[in-house]
ZAMARGU-4260 file (C-alpha; in steps of 0.2 Angstrom, whole numbers, plus 5000, padded with zeros to 4 digits):
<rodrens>
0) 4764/6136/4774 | 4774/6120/4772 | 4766/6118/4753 | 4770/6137/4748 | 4790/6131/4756
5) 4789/6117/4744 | 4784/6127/4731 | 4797/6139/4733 | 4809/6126/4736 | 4806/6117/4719
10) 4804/6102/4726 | 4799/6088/4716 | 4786/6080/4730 | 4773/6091/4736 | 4760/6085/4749
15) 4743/6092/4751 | 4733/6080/4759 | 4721/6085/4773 | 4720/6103/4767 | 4702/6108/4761
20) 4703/6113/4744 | 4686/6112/4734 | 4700/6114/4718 | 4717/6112/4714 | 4727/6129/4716
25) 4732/6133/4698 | 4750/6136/4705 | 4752/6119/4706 | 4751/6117/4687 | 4765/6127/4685
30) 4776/6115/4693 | 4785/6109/4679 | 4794/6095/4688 | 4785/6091/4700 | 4784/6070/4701
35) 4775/6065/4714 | 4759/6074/4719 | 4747/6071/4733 | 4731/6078/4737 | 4722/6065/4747
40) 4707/6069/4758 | 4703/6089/4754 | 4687/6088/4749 | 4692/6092/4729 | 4677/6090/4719
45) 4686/6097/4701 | 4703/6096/4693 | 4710/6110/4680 | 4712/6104/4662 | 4730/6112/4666
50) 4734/6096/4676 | 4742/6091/4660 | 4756/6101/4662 | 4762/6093/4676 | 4771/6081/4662
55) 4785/6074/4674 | 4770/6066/4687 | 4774/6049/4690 | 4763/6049/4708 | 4746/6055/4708
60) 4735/6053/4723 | 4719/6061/4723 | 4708/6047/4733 | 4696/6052/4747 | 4689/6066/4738
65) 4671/6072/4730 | 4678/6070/4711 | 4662/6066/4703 | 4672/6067/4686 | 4691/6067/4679
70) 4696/6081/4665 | 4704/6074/4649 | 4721/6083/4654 | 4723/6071/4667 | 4724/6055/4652
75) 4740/6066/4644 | 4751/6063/4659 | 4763/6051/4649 | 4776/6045/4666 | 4761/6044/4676
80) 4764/6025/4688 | 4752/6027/4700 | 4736/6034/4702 | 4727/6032/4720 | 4707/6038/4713
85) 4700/6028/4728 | 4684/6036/4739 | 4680/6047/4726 | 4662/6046/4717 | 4669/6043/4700
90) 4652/6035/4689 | 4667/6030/4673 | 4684/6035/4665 | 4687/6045/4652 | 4687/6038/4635
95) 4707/6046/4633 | 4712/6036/4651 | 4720/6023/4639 | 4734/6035/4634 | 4741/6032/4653
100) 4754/6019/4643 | 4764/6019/4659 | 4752/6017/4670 | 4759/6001/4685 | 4747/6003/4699
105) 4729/6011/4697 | 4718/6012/4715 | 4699/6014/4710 | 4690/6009/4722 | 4675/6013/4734
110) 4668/6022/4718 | 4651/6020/4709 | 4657/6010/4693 | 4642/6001/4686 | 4654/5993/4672
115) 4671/5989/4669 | 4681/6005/4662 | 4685/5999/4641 | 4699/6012/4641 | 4706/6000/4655
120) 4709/5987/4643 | 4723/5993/4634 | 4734/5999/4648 | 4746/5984/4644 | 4758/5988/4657
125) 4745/5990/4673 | 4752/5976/4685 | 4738/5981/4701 | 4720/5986/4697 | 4712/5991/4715
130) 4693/5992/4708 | 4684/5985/4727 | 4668/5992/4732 | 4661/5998/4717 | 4647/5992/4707
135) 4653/5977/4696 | 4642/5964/4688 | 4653/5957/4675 | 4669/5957/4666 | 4672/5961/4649
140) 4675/5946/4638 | 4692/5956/4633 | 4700/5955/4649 | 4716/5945/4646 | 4720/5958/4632
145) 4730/5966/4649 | 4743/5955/4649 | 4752/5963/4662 | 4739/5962/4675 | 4748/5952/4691
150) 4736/5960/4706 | 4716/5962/4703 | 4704/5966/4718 | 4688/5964/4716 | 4680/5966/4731
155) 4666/5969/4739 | 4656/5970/4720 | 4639/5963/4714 | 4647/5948/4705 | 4634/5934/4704
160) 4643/5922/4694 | 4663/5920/4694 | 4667/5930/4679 | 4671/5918/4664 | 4685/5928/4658
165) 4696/5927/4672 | 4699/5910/4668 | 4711/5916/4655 | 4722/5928/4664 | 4735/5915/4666
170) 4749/5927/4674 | 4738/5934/4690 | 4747/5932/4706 | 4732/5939/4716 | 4715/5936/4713
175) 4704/5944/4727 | 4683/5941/4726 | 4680/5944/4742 | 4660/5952/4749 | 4651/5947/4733
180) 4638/5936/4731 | 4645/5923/4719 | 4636/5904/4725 | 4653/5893/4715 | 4666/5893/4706
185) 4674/5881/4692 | 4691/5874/4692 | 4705/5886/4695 | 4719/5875/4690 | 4721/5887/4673
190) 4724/5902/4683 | 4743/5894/4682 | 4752/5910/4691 | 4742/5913/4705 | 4747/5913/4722
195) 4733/5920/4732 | 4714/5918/4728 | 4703/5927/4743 | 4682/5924/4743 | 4676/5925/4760
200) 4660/5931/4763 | 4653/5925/4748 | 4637/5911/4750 | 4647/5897/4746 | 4651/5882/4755
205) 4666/5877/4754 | 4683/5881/4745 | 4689/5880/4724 | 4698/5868/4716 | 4716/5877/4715
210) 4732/5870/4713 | 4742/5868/4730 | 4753/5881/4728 | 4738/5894/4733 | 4735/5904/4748
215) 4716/5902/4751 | 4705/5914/4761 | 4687/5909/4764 | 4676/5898/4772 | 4684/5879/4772
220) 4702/5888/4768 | 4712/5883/4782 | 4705/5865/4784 | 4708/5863/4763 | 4724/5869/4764
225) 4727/5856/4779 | 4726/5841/4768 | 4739/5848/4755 | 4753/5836/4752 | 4764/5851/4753
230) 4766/5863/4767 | 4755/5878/4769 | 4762/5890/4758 | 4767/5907/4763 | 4754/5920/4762
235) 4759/5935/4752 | 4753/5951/4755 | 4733/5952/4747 | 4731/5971/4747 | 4743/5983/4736
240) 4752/5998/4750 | 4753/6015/4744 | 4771/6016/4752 | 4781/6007/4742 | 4794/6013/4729
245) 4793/6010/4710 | 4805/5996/4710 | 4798/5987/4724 | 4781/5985/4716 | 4784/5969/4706
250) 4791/5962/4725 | 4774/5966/4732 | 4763/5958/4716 | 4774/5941/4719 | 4774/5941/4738
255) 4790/5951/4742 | 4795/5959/4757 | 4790/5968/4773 | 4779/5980/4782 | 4776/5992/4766
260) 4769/5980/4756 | 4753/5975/4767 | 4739/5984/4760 | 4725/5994/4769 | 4715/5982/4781
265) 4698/5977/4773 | 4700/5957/4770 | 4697/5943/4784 | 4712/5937/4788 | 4720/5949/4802
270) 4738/5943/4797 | 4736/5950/4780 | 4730/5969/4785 | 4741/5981/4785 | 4747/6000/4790
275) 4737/6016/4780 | 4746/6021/4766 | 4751/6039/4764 | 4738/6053/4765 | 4727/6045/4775
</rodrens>
């Protein structure tokens, strides 16, 4: 098969996506060198504790799956970038997860997360966070502690109220509320960096205060961002893509370039969705 050429070939990609595998063939945790690593779609309920070998991983994609829970060996993967844990039917994190330092760009949604992962809040370089359609009520108070935050999705959750400590994450370029069922929303004016705030479909009636360098998306949007002074601002991309390159990532968190850095299509605005990512 095309994998066993791979493995032969001691490549450092291997794509396994679309294949049914209920586990991941302990082969594959021989593979030393192996950086980038995708198994999305192939039914996997279980990972090997021996994932932790693969200590050269920087890409791991393991979304659309039947994970119900992820092995400690998995936190112990110290160039790990991105993870893609998407569609799987993950309840929480381990406790270790905060030992992913490099950790950039971490996909989790369309889970069953009831609460905010804690081991989240000390992955000081995470730039995206991708929780949508999960479970969320509330935010820890802690939040800001993730300083390098730039990209947080959020919807499609069970917020009620506009979580309080979002106020203070100053350096977030894109904020994304959308489907939950929050009735307001206070002044924005202290989220300095950001650049796009999305919260349609929520039982609001009409747009936030927000400085008029945000990209609105939501009932009373476009007629809001009408009356600006300035011109319409150019919307960046709302969604992170799976296909894009390490270096093109902080691009993509500040409205940068192109195709690859459109997201999967789940917002409102048909200008903003974007092409599937890889494995799907």
């Amino acid at each position: 098969s095309d994998a066993e050429e791979q493995l032969r070939s001691g490549e450092q990609q291997l794509e396994l996506s679309g294949r049914r595998l209920r586990r991941l063939p302990s082969a594959v945790c021989a593979l030393s060198r192996l950086q980038k690593l995708y198994v999305s779609g192939t039914g996997l309920r279980e990972l090997p504790e021996e994932i932790e070998e693969l200590r050269e991983l920087r890409i791991l994609a393991l979304d659309f799956n039947k994970l119900e829970r992820l092995p400690d060996g998995l936190c112990r993967l110290p160039r790990l970038t991105r993870l893609y844990l998407g569609g799987n039917r993950l309840l929480a994190l381990p406790a270790d997860f905060a030992q992913l330092q490099s950790l950039r760009c971490l996909w989790i949604e369309g889970n069953f997360l009831r609460r905010f992962p804690r081991p989240l809040l000390r992955l000081v370089a995470l730039q995206s966070l991708q929780m949508g359609d999960n479970r969320l009520r509330a935010l820890p108070a802690e939040l800001p502690r993730m300083t390098g935050l730039r990209g947080l999705w959020l919807y499609g959750n069970r917020f009620e109220e506009f979580p309080p400590a979002l106020l203070r994450m100053g350096r977030l370029h894109i904020l994304d509320l959308d489907r939950n069922r929050l009735g307001g929303f206070p002044d924005l004016h202290p989220l300095r960096a950001l650049r796009v705030f999305s919260y349609d479909h929520n039982p609001v009636t009409g747009p936030p205060r927000v400085a008029d360098t945000v990209f609105l998306v939501g009932e009373g949007a476009v007629e809001r961002m009408a009356e600006r002074d300035e011109p319409m601002p150019r919307p960046p991309p709302r969604r992170p893509a799976r296909a894009f390159e390490d270096e093109e990532e902080e691009d993509l968190l500040i409205g940068g370039g192109g195709s690859r850095a459109l997201g999967a299509p789940r917002g409102s605005l048909p200008a903003l969705e974007a092409a599937p990512g890889l494995g799907t």
